[in-house]
NUGUMI-210437 format. One line per field, with one value per atom (N, C-alpha, C): x, y, z; residue number from 0; atom name. Coordinates in nm, 2 decimals, always signed. Example, Ala and Ser with C-alpha at 12.3 -4.5 7.8 and 13.67 -1.06 7.14 Angstrom:
east <- c(+1.32; +1.23; +1.32; +1.28; +1.37; +1.29) $
north <- c(-0.57; -0.45; -0.33; -0.22; -0.11; +0.00) $
up <- c(+0.78; +0.78; +0.78; +0.71; +0.71; +0.79) $
num <- c(0; 0; 0; 1; 1; 1) $
atomo <- c(N; CA; C; N; CA; C) $
# end
This chain:
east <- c(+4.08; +3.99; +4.07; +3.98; +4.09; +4.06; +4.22; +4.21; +4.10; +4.00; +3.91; +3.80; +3.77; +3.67; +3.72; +3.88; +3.90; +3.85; +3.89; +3.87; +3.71; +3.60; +3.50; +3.44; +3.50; +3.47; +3.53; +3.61; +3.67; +3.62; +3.52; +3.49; +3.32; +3.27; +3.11; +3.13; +3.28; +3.26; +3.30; +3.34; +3.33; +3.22; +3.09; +3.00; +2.91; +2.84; +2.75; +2.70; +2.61; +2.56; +2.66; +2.80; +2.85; +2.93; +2.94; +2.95; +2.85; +2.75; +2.62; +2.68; +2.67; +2.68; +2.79; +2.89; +3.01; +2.99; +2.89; +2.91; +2.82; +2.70; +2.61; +2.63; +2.74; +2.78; +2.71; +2.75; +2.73; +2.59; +2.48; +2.35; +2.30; +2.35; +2.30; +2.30; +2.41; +2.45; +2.38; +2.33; +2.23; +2.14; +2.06; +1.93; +1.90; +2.03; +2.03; +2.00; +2.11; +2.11; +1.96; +1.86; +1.78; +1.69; +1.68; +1.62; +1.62; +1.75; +1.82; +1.74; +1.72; +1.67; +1.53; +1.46; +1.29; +1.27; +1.28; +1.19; +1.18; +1.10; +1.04; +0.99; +0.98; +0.92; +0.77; +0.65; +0.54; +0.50; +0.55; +0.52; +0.43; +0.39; +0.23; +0.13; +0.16; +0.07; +0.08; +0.17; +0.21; +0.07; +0.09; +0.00; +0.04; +0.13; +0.26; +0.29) $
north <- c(-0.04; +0.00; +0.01; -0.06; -0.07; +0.10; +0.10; +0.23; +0.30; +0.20; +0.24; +0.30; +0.24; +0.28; +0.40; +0.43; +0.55; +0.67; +0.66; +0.77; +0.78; +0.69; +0.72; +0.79; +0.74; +0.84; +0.96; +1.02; +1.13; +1.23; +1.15; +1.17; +1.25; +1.16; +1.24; +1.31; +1.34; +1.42; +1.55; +1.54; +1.68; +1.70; +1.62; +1.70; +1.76; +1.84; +1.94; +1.88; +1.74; +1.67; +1.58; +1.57; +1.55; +1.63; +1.76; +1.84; +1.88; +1.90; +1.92; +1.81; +1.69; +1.60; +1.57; +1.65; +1.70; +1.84; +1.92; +2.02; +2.02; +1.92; +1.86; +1.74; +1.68; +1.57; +1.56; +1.66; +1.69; +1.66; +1.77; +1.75; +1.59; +1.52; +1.40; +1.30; +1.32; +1.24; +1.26; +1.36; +1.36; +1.35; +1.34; +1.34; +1.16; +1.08; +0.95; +0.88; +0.97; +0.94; +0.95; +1.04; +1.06; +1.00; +0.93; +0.85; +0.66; +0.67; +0.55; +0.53; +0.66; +0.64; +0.62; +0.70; +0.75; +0.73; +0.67; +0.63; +0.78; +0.76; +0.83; +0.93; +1.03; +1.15; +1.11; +1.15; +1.08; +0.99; +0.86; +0.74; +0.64; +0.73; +0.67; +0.69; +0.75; +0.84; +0.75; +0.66; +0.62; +0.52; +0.50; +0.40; +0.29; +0.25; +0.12; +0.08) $
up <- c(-0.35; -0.46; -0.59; -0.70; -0.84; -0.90; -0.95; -1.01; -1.09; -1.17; -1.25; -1.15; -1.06; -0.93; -0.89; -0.82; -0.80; -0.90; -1.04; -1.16; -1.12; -1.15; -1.15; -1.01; -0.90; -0.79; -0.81; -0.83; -0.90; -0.97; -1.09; -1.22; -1.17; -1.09; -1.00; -0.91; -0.85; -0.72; -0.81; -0.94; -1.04; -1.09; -1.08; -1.14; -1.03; -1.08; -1.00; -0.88; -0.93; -0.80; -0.72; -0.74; -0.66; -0.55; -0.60; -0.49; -0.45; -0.45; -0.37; -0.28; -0.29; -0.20; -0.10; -0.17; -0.04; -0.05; -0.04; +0.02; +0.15; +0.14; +0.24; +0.27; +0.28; +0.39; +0.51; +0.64; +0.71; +0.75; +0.69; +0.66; +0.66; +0.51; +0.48; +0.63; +0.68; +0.82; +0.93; +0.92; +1.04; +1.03; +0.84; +0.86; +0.86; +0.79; +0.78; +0.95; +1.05; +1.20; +1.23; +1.20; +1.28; +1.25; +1.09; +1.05; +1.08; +1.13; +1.22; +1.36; +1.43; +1.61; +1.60; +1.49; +1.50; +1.36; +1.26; +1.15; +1.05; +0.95; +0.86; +0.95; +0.90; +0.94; +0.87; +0.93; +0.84; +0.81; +0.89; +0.82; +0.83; +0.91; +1.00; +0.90; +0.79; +0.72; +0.51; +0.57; +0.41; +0.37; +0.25; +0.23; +0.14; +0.19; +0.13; +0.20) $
num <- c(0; 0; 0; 1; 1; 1; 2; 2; 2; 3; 3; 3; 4; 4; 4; 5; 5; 5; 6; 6; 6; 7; 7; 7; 8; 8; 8; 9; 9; 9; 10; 10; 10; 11; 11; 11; 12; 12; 12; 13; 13; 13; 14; 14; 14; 15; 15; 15; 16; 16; 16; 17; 17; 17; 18; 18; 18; 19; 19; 19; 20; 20; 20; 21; 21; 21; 22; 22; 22; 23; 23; 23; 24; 24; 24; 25; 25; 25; 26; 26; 26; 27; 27; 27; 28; 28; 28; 29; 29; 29; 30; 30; 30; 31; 31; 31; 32; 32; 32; 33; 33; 33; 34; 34; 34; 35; 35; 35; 36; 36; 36; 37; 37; 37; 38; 38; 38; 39; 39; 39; 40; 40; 40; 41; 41; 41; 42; 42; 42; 43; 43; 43; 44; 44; 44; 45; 45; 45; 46; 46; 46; 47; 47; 47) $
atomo <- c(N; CA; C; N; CA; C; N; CA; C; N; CA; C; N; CA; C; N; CA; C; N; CA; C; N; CA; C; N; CA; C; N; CA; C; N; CA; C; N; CA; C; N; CA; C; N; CA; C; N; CA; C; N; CA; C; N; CA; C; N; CA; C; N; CA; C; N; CA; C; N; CA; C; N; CA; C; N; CA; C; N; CA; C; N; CA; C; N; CA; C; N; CA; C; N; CA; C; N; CA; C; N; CA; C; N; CA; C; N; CA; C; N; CA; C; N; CA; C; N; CA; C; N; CA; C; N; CA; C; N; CA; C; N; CA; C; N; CA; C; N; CA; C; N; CA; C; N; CA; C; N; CA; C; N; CA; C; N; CA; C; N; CA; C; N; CA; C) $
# end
């Protein structure tokens, strides 16, 4: 990874929404998994 990529990964995991997003890691990863085995929650219901 070029050092300008590192700083900007750096640079978001300092703002608000990027600790949200490592503070719910965890979370994100299982809702992505569950969305992997069984689809959309609802999606029987979309109309797209």
């Amino acid at each position: 990874m070029k050092e300008s990529q590192k700083q900007i990964k750096l640079e978001k995991q300092q703002t608000p929404e990027g600790q949200w997003q490592k503070d719910n890691a965890d979370a994100l990863r299982s809702l992505n998994e569950y969305v992997r085995k069984h689809g959309l929650p609802l999606e029987k219901h979309r109309q797209f």
